[in-house]
Backbone as CSV, one residue per row, in Angstrom:
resi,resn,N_x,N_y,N_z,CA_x,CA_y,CA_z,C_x,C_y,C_z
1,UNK,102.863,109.429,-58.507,102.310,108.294,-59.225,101.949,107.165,-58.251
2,UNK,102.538,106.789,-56.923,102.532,105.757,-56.335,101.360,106.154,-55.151
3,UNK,101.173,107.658,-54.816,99.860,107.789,-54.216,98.738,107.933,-54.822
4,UNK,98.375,107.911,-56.288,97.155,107.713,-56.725,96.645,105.827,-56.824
5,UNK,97.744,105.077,-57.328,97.741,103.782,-57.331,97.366,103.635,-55.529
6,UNK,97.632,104.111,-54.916,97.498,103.850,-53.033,95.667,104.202,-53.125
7,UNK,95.214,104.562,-53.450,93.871,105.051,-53.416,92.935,103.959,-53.921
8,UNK,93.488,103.639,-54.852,92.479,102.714,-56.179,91.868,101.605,-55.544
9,UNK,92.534,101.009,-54.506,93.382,99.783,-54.125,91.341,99.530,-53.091
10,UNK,91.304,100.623,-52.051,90.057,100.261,-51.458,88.444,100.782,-52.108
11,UNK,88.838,101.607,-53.083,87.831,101.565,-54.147,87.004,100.659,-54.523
12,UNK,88.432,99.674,-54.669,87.777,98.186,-55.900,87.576,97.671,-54.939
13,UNK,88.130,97.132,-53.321,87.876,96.614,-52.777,86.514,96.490,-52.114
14,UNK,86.410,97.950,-51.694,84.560,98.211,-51.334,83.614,97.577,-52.400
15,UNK,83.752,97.779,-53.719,82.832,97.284,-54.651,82.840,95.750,-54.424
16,UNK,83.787,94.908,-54.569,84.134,93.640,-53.929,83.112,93.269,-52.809
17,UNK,83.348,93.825,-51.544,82.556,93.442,-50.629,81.406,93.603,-50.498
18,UNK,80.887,95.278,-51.214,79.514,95.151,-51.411,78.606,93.876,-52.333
19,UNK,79.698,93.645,-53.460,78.788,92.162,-54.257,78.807,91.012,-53.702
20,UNK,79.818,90.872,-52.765,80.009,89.393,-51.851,78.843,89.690,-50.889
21,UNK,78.677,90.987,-50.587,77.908,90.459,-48.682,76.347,90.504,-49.703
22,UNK,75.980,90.911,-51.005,74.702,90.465,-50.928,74.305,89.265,-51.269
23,UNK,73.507,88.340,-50.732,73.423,87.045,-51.213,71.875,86.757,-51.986
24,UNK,72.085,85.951,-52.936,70.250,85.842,-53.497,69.606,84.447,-52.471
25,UNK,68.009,84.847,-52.137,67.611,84.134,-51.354,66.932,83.037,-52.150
26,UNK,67.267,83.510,-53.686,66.392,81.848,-54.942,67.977,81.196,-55.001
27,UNK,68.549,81.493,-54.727,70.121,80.521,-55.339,70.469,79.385,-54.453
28,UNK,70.885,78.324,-55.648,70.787,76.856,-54.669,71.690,76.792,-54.053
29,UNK,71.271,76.357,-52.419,72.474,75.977,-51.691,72.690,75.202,-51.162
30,UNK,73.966,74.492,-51.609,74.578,73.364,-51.053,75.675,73.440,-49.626
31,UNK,75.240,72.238,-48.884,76.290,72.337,-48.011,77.557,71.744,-48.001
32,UNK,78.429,72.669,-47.554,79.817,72.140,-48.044,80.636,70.851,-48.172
33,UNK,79.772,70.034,-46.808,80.349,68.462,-46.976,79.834,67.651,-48.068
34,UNK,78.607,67.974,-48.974,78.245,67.726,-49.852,79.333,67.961,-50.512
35,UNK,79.874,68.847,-50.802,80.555,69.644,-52.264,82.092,68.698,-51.959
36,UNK,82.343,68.183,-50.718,83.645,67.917,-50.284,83.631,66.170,-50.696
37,UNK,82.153,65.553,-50.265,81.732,64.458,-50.826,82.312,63.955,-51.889
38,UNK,81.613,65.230,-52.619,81.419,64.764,-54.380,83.228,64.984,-54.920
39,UNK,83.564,65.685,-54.119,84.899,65.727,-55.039,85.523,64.347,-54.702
40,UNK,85.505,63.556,-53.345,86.089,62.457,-52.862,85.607,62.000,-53.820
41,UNK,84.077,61.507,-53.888,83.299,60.463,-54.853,83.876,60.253,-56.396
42,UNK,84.408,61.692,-57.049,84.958,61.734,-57.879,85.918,61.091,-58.426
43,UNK,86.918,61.798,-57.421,88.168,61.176,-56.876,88.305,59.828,-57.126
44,UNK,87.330,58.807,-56.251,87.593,57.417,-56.132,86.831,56.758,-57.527
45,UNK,85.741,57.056,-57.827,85.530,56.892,-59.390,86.829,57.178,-60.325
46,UNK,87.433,58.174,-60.400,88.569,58.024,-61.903,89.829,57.078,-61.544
47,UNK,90.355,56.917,-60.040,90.779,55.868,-60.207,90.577,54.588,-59.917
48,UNK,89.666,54.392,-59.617,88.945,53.111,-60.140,88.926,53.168,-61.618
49,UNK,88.514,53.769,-62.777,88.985,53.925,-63.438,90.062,53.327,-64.403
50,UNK,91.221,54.102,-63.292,92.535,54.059,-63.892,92.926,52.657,-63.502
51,UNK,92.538,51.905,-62.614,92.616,50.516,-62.099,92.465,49.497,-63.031
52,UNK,91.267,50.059,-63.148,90.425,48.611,-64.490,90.802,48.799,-65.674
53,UNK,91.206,49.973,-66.284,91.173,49.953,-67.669,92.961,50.553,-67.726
54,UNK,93.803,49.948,-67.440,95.163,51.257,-67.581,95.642,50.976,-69.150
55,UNK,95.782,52.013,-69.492,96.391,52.738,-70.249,97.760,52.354,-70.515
């Protein structure tokens, strides 16, 4: 039982990597300090927020 479960394991994994390594060349891409930006920007917006209006 524990060597068929041993098998399964790089099966799924190959399928995995085959859908990760293809990439679409129409899909929008952002660069990551953008994405790291917006979460700060976020960030300092809700508590500001929580500053002005507390609860």
């Amino acid at each position: 039982m524990a060597k068929d479960k041993k098998g399964q394991g790089f099966h799924s994994a190959a399928g995995l990597i085959r859908y990760f390594d293809e990439e679409d060349e129409d899909s929008i891409k952002i660069h990551p300090y953008i994405v790291v930006g917006m979460c700060i920007g976020a960030a300092a917006v809700i508590m500001l927020a929580a500053y002005l209006w507390p609860v």
